[in-house]
C-alpha positions as CSV (number, residue, x, y, z in Angstrom):
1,X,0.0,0.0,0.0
2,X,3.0,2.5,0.9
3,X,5.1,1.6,-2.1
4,X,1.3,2.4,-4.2
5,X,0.9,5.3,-2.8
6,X,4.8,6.2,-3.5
7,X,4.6,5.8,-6.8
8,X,1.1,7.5,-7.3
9,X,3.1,10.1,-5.7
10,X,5.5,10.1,-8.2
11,X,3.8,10.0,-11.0
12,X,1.8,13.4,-10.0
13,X,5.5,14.6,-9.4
14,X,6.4,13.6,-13.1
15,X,2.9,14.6,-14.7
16,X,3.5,18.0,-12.8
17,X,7.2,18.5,-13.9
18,X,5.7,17.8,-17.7
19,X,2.9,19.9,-17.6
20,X,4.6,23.2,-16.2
21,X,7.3,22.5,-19.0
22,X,4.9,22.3,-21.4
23,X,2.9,25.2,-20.7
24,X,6.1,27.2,-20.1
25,X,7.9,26.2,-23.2
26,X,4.7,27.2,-25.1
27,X,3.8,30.9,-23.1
28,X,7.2,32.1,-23.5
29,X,7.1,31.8,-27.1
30,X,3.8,33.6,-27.3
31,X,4.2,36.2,-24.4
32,X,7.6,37.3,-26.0
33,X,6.0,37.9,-29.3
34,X,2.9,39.3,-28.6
35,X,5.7,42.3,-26.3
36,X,7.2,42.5,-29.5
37,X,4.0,42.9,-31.3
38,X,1.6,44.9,-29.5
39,X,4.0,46.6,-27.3
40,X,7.5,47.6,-29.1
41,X,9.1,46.1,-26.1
42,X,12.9,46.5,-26.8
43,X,14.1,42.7,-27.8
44,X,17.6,42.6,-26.0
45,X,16.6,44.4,-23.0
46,X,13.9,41.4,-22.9
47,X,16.8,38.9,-23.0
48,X,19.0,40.6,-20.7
49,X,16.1,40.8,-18.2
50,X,15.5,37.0,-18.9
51,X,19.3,36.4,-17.9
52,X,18.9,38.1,-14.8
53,X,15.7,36.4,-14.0
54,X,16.8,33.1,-14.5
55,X,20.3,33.9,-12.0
56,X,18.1,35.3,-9.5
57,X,16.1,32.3,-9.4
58,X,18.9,29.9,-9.9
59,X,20.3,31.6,-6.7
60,X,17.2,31.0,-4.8
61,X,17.5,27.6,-5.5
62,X,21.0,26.7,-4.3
63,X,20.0,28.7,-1.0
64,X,16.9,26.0,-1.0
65,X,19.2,23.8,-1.8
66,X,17.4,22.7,-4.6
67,X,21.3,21.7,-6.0
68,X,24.5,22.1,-5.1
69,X,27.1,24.8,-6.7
70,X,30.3,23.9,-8.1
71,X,33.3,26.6,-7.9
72,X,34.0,27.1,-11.7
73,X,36.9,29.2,-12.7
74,X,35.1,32.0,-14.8
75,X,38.0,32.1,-17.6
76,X,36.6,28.2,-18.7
77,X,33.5,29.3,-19.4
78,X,33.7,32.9,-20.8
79,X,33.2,31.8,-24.8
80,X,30.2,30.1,-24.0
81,X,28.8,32.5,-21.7
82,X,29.5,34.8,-25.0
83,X,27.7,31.8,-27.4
84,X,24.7,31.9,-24.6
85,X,23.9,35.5,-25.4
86,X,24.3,35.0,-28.8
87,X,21.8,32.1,-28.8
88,X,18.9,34.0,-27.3
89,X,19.4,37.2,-28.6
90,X,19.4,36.2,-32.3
91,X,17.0,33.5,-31.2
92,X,14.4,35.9,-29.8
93,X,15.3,38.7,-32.8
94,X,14.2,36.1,-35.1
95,X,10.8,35.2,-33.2
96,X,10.7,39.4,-33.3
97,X,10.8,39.5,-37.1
98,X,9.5,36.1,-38.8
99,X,6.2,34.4,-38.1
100,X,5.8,31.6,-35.0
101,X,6.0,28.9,-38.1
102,X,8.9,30.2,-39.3
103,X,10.6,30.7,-36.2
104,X,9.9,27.5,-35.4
105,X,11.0,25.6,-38.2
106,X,14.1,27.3,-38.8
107,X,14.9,26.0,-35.0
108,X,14.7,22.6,-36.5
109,X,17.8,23.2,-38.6
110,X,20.0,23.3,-35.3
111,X,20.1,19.3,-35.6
112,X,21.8,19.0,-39.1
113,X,24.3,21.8,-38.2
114,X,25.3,20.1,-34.5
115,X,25.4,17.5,-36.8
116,X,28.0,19.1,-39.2
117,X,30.0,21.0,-36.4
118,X,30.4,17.5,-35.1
119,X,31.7,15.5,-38.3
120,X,33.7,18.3,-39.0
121,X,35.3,19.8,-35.6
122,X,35.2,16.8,-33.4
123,X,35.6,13.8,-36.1
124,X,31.8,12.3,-34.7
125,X,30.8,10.2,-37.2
126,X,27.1,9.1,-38.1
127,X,25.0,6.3,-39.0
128,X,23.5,6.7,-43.0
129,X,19.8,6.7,-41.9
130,X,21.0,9.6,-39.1
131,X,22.0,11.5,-42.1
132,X,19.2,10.5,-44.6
133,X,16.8,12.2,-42.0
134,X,18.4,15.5,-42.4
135,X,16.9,15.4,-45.9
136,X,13.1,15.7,-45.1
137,X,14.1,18.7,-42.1
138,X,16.2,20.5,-44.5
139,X,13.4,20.7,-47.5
140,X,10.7,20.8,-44.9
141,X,12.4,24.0,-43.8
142,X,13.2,25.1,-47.2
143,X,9.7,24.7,-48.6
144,X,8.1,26.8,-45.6
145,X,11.0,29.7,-46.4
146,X,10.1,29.7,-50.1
147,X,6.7,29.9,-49.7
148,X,6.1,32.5,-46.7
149,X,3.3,34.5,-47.4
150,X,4.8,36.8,-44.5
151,X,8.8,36.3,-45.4
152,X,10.7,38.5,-43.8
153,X,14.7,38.8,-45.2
154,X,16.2,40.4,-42.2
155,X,14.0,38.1,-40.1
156,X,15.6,34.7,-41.8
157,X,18.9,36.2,-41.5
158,X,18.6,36.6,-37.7
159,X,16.9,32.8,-37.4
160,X,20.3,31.4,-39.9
161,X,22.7,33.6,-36.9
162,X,20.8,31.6,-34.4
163,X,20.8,28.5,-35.9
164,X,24.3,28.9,-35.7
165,X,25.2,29.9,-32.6
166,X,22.7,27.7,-31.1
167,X,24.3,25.1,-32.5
168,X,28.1,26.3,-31.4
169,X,26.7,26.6,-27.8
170,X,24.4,23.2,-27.5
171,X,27.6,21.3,-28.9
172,X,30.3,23.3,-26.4
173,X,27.5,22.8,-23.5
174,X,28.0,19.2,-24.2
175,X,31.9,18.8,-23.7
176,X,31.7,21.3,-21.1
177,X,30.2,19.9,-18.8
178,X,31.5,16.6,-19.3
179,X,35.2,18.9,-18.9
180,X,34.0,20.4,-15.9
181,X,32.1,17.5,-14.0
182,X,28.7,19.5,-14.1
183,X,25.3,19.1,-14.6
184,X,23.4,21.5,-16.5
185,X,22.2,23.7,-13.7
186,X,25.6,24.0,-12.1
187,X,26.3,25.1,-15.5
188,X,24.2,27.6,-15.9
189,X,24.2,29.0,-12.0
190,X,27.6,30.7,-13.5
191,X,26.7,31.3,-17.2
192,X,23.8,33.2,-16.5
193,X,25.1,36.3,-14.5
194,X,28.3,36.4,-17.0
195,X,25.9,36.4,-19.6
196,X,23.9,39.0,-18.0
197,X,27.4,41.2,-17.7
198,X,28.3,40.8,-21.3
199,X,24.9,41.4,-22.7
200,X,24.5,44.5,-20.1
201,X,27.6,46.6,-22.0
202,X,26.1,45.8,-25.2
203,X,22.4,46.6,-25.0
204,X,22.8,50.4,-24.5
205,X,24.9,50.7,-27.8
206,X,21.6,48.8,-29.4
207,X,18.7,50.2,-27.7
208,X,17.8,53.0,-25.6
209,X,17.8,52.6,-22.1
210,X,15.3,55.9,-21.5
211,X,12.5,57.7,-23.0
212,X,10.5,56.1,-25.3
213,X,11.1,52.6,-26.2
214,X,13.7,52.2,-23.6
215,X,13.7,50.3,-20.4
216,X,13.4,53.0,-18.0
217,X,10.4,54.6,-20.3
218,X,6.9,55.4,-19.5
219,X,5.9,51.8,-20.1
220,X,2.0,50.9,-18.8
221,X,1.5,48.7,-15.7
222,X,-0.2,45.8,-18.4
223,X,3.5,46.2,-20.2
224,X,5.2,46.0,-16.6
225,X,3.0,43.0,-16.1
226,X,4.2,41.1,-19.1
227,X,7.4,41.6,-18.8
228,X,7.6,40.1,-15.6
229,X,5.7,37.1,-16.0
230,X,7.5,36.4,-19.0
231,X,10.9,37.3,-17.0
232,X,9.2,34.1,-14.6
233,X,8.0,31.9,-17.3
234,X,11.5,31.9,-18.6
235,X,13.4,31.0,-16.1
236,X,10.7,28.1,-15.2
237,X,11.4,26.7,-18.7
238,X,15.2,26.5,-17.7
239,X,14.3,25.0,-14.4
240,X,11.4,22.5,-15.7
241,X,13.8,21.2,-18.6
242,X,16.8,20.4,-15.9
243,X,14.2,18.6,-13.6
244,X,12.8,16.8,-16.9
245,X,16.1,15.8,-17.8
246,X,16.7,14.4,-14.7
247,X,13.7,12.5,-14.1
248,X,12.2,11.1,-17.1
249,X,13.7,8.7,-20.0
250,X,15.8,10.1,-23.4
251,X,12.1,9.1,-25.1
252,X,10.1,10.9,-22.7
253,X,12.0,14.2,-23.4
254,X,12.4,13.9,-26.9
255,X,8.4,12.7,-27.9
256,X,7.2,15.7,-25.1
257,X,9.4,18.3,-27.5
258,X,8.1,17.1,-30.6
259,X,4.5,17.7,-29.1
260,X,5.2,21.1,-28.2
261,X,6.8,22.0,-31.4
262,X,3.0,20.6,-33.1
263,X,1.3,22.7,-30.2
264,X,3.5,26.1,-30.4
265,X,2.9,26.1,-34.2
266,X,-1.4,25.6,-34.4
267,X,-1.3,28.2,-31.3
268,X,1.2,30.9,-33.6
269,X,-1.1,30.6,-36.2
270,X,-4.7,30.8,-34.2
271,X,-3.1,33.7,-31.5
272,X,-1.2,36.2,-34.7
273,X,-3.6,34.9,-37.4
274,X,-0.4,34.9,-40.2
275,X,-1.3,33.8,-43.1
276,X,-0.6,30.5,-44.2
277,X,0.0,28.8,-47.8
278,X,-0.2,25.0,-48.5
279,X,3.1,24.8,-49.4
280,X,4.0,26.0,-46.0
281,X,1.3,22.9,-44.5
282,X,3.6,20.5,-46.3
283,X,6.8,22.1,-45.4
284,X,5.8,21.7,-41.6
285,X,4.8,18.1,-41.8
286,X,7.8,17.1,-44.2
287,X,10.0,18.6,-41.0
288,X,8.0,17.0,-38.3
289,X,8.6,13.8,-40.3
290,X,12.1,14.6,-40.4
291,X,12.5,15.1,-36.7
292,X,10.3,12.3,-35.7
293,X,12.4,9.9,-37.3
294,X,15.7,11.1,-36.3
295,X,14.8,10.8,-32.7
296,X,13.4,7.4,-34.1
297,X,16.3,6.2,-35.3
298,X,19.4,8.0,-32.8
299,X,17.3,6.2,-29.4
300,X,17.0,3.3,-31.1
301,X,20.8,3.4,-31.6
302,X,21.4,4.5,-28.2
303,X,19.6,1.8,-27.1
304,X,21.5,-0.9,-28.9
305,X,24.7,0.9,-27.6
306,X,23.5,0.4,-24.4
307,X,22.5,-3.3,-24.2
308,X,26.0,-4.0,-25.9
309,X,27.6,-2.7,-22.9
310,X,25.5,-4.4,-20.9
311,X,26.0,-8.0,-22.4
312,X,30.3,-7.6,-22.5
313,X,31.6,-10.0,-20.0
């Protein structure tokens, strides 16, 4: 009855852990861009707001002792502290400029280019069906591009920069922490106020810090509102994924992102009302069905990796 009850327990714990990530992961998206939309928010000061949201609360934790801080020598981590801002900032600049679809798909191109960094910088090499799904993302992605009723040049030249970069940092993440001994949140507990430091001495060459548009301006309380709940909801997507990550299987994770990327895309197009050609439709799904199997066929490998380890003498 006690070990019932245990796992009943748990698997509230879990279904709660899921469901704040989902909802997180799919309001950030959508509060950042309807500031951008209906308010003129300035986008950087939004990300550098984010970064110090997301220390603050990271601090908070520790002193809860939600997880224990590692003493990291700031010099190891400065370049990716510098690929962090880049990330976001492009990242948000292109949610700023494109359409959510757009956005969105144009994050799916992150996996052939970790892919690429990989074979080419770290001598990774990858099955044939791995890279045969690259295919259906890549012309899923292309197709939507070509045929966006709402295409925005400057926008898909911010979303190629954070393709990129997000690519640069998800790929020096990895060996970092594996160099350092950390886990993502130890990571992070130092990352984001560097971040925050860096990204503070470049916003006021960018934007203006006063008067209108700026972040000491006469902004309404419903702005003021916004900004601070999506200042929360960001760093609860950093905290839900760690907790994720750490409590739920490589499938779990995986299938639970590919059903927010479905939800985040019928919700841009039903909240902004862009418009939307049949081209685009078949772009989406030939991506989906790019990123489903790759996920398909990389746990299945994983898998078989696994059990061979497991049956050596």
């Amino acid at each position: 009855m006690t070990l019932g009850l245990h796992d009943l327990s748990a698997n509230r714990r879990l279904a709660g852990g899921l469901l704040v990530n989902l909802l997180a992961s799919i309001c950030i998206v959508f509060l950042n861009k309807w500031i951008y939309v209906h308010y003129g928010f300035p986008n950087m000061t939004l990300t550098l707001l984010h970064f110090v949201a997301t220390w603050l609360g990271l601090y908070a934790c520790q002193k809860m002792d939600v997880f224990a801080p590692k003493s990291l020598q700031p010099q190891k981590i400065v370049w990716l502290s510098l690929s962090f801002c880049g990330f976001v900032v492009f990242t948000n600049l292109s949610l700023q400029n494109n359409s959510i679809g757009s956005y969105q798909l144009a994050k799916a191109m992150t996996t052939p280019v970790i892919i690429a960094l990989q074979t080419a910088c770290y001598q990774k090499s990858f099955s044939t069906r791995i890279k045969l799904t690259l295919v259906p993302i890549t012309v899923g992605v292309a197709l939507n591009s070509l045929y966006d009723l709402s295409f925005n040049a400057l926008g898909m030249i911010f979303a190629s920069l954070g393709v990129v970069v997000t690519s640069l940092y998800q790929v020096w993440v990895g060996s970092k922490q594996k160099e350092l001994q950390v886990n993502s949140m130890q990571l992070l507990y130092y990352q984001a106020p560097m971040s925050s430091v860096f990204l503070g001495a470049v916003v006021p060459w960018f934007e203006p810090l006063s008067g209108d548009g700026g972040l000491l301006g006469p902004w309404s309380p419903a702005v003021l509102v916004m900004v601070m709940l999506s200042c929360v909801v960001a760093f609860l997507v950093n905290l839900s994924i760690y907790w994720i990550i750490g409590n739920t299987s490589a499938v779990t994770y995986n299938m639970f992102g590919h059903f927010k990327f479905c939800i985040t895309l019928i919700g841009g197009y039903l909240l902004f009302q862009d418009p939307l050609s049949l081209n685009q439709v078949l772009g989406m799904l030939c991506t989906l069905a790019g990123i489903l199997s790759y996920t398909h066929f990389k746990l299945s490998e994983q898998e078989a990796g696994t059990s061979r380890l497991t049956q050596r003498p």
